[in-house]
N, C-alpha and C positions, 0 to 999 in steps of 0.2 A: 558557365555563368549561372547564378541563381535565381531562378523567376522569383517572382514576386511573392506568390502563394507559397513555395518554401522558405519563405522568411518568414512568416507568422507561427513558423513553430519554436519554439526556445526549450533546447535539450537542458536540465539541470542535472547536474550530477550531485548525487550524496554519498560518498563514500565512508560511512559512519554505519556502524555496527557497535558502540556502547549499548544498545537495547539487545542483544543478543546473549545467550547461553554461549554457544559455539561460536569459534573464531575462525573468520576468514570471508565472510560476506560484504566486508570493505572495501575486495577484491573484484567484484563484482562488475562493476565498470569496466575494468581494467581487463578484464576476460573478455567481455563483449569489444571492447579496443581490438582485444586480437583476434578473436572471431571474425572481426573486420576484414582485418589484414590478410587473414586464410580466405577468405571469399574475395579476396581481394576489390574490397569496397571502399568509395570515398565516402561513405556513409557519413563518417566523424569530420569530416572537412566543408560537405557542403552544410552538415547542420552542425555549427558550431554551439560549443556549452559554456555553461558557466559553471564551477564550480563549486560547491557549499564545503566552506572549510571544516573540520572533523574536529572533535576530542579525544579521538581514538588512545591517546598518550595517557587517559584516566584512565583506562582498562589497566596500568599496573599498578593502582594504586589500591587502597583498599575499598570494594563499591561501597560503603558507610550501610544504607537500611540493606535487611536480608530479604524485604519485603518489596525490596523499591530499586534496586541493583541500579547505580550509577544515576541516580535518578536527576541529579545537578545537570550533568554533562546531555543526558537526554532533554531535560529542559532550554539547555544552548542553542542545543541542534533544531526543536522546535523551534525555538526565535528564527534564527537563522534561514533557515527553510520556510517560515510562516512568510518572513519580509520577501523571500526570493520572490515566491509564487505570485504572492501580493502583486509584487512589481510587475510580475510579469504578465499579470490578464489584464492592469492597470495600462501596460505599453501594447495593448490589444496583439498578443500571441498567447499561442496554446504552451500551456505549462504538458511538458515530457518528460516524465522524472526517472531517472534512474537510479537506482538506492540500493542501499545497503540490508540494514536490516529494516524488520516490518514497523518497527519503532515510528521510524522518522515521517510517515502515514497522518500520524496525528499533527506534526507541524503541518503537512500539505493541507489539509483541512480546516487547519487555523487560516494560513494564507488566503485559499478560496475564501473564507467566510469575510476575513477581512477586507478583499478584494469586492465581498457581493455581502455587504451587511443588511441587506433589507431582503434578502432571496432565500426561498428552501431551498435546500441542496440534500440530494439524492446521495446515496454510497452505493455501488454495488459490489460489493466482494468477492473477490474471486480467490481463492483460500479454501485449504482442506482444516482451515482451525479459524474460531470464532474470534477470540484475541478482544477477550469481554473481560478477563480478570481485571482486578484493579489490584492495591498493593493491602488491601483487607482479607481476599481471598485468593491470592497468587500463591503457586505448590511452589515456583521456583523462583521470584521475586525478579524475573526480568523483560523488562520495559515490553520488546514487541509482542509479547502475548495481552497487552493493552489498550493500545490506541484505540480502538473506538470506544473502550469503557471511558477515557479520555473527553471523548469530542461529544459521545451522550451523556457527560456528566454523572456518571454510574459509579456509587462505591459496592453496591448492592450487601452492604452493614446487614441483611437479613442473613446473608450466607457467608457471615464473616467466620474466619479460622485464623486469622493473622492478628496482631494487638500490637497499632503501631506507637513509634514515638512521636510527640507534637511535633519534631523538627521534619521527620516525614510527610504528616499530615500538612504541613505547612506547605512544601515543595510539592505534593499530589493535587493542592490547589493550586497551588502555581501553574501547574503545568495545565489543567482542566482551564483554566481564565487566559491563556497566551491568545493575543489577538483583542481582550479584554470581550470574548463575547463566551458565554456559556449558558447551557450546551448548545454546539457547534451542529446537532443534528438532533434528529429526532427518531425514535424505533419505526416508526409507523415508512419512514424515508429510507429503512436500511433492508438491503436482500443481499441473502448470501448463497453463493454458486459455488458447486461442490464441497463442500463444510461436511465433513467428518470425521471430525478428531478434536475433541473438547469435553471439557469436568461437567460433572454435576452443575457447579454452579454457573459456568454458563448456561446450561441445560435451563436452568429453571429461568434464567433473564429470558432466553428465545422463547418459550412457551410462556412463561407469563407477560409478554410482551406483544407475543401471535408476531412473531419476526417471521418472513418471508424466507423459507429456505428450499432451494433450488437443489438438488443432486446430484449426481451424474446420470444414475437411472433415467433420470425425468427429463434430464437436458435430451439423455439420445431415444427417450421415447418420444417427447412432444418436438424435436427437430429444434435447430440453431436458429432460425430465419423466426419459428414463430415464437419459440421461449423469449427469441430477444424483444418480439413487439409485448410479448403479455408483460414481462421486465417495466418496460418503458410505457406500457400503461398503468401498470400498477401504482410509478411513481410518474404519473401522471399531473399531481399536484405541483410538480418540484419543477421551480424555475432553473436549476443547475443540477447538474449529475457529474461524478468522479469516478473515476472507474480505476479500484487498485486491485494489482493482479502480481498477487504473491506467487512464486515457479513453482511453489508447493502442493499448487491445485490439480499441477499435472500427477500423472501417474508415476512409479519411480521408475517404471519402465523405459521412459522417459529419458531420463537421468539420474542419479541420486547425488546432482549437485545443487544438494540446499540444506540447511541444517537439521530440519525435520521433516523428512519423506513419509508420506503415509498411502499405502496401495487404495486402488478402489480411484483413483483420479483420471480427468482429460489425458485427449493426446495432444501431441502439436498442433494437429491440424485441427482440431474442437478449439483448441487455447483459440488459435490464429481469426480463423471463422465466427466464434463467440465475439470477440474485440473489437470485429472488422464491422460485424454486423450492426453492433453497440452505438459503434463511432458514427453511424449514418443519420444520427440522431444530432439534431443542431443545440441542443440544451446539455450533451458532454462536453464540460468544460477543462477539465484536468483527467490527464490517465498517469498510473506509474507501475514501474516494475520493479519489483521488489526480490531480497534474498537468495541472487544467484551466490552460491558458495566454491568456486574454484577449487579448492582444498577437497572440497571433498567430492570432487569428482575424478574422471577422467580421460583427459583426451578433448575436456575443454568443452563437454558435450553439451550441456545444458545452457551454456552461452552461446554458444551457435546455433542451439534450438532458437534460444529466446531472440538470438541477433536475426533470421528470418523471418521471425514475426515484428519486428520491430524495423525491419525495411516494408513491410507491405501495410504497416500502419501509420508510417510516413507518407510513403503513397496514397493512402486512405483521405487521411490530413490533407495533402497538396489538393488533392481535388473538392473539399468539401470547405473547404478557409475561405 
């Protein structure tokens, strides 16, 4: 039977990768499903999900901007996802996201915001890449290297390389106003943990910004217990905090199941302990895991990593709800 305090979590599933380069992070769910099943866990029975329907069937079509790749269908998914989460902090449970690619990031943060329209809300990111391009300065014109240029309302037009069309420019606003609040966040409310792998031009947003970036170096010089208090003083200000944690950030050593592995990252157990520690904080109100790739792993490794940390994070939740 399910106590009580396990009910105030609500799994969402996004199985949606139109914001993606590489195919097969749609799969992503569906790997941690069987990751289950080899641990043999009710994991997915005692917390049941809901699931956010896809567009995944526009990926054969032609993406239209070469700057904004699928950009219609990622704006769906934002709705989509904005309403879930919405709903879900509204029927007082913790939004659990489980997702595709890192796209669909920007709808969860539209949600929250719609959910807490009068609250700062905190990002902390956990990601080896910044994911600041917009579709003015994007090398490869797809979605999840975005979302928080998204949610900070950031075209950064100083370090444009790109010359879009109105009908793009139109849908970039779209997507920055979903929720109808814009920006969604503020630089001064965003830190980013293990971030090492990003352009020029995000370069100059984070330094002309003074963004808060964390390393790995620094995570395992200053220790997990206390980087996560200076974290959570730093955004101190912020009546809510989100915590997305792309599998990217780990090492490849790790796994190299995700679309773009970059060495110099966490272990599991930094992932795990980092999260765990995060969560103890009563002003996290949304967590998500993002960009397991199946495909391109194997043996299923990287969702069995991410499937143990994501029972001890439940756990974490049952006790703290």
């Amino acid at each position: 039977m399910i106590n009580k305090k396990a009910k105030n979590i609500r799994i969402i599933e996004v199985p949606s990768e139109v914001g993606a380069g590489t195919r097969g992070s749609s799969l992503g769910v569906d790997a941690l499903k069987i990751a289950a099943l080899d641990f043999r866990s009710g994991f997915f029975k005692k917390y049941r999900s809901i699931v956010i329907p896809n567009d995944n069937a526009a990926l054969h079509n032609n993406p239209g901007s070469r700057y904004a790749k699928h950009i219609r269908s990622v704006l769906k998914m934002y709705e989509r996802i904005g309403a879930a989460v919405r709903d879900t902090i509204r029927d007082n449970r913790f939004p659990l996201l489980l997702s595709g690619d890192h796209s669909n990031a920007g709808g969860t943060l539209a949600g929250i915001r719609m959910a807490y329209p009068e609250s700062r809300v905190g990002v902390i990111w956990i990601d080896a890449h910044a994911d600041l391009h917009s579709p003015y300065t994007s090398p490869s014109g797809n979605l999840h290297g975005m979302p928080l240029a998204v949610a900070l309302n950031e075209d950064n037009i100083e370090e444009k390389v790109n010359d879009l069309d109105y009908e793009t420019i139109d849908l970039w606003e779209m997507l920055k106003n979903v929720g109808d609040i814009c920006p969604k966040i503020e630089y001064r409310d965003l830190v980013y943990i293990t971030l090492r792998d990003f352009e020029e031009q995000e370069a100059a947003l984070i330094k002309q910004n003074k963004v808060k970036v964390v390393s790995t170096n620094e995570l395992r010089k200053t220790g997990i217990t206390k980087l996560s208090r200076e974290i959570l003083r730093y955004l101190s200000a912020c009546d809510k905090i989100y915590i997305s944690f792309d599998v990217d950030s780990m090492d490849p050593t790790v796994s190299r199941g995700t679309g773009t592995p970059v060495k110099g990252g966490i272990n599991e157990r930094e992932a795990a302990d980092l999260i765990l520690e995060l969560l103890q904080n009563e002003r996290i109100c949304c967590l998500e895991f993002t960009e397991i790739n199946p495909t391109l792993d194997s043996e299923n490794v990287m969702a069995e990593t991410v499937f143990e940390i994501l029972q001890k994070v439940a756990r974490q939740l049952e006790m703290i709800q």
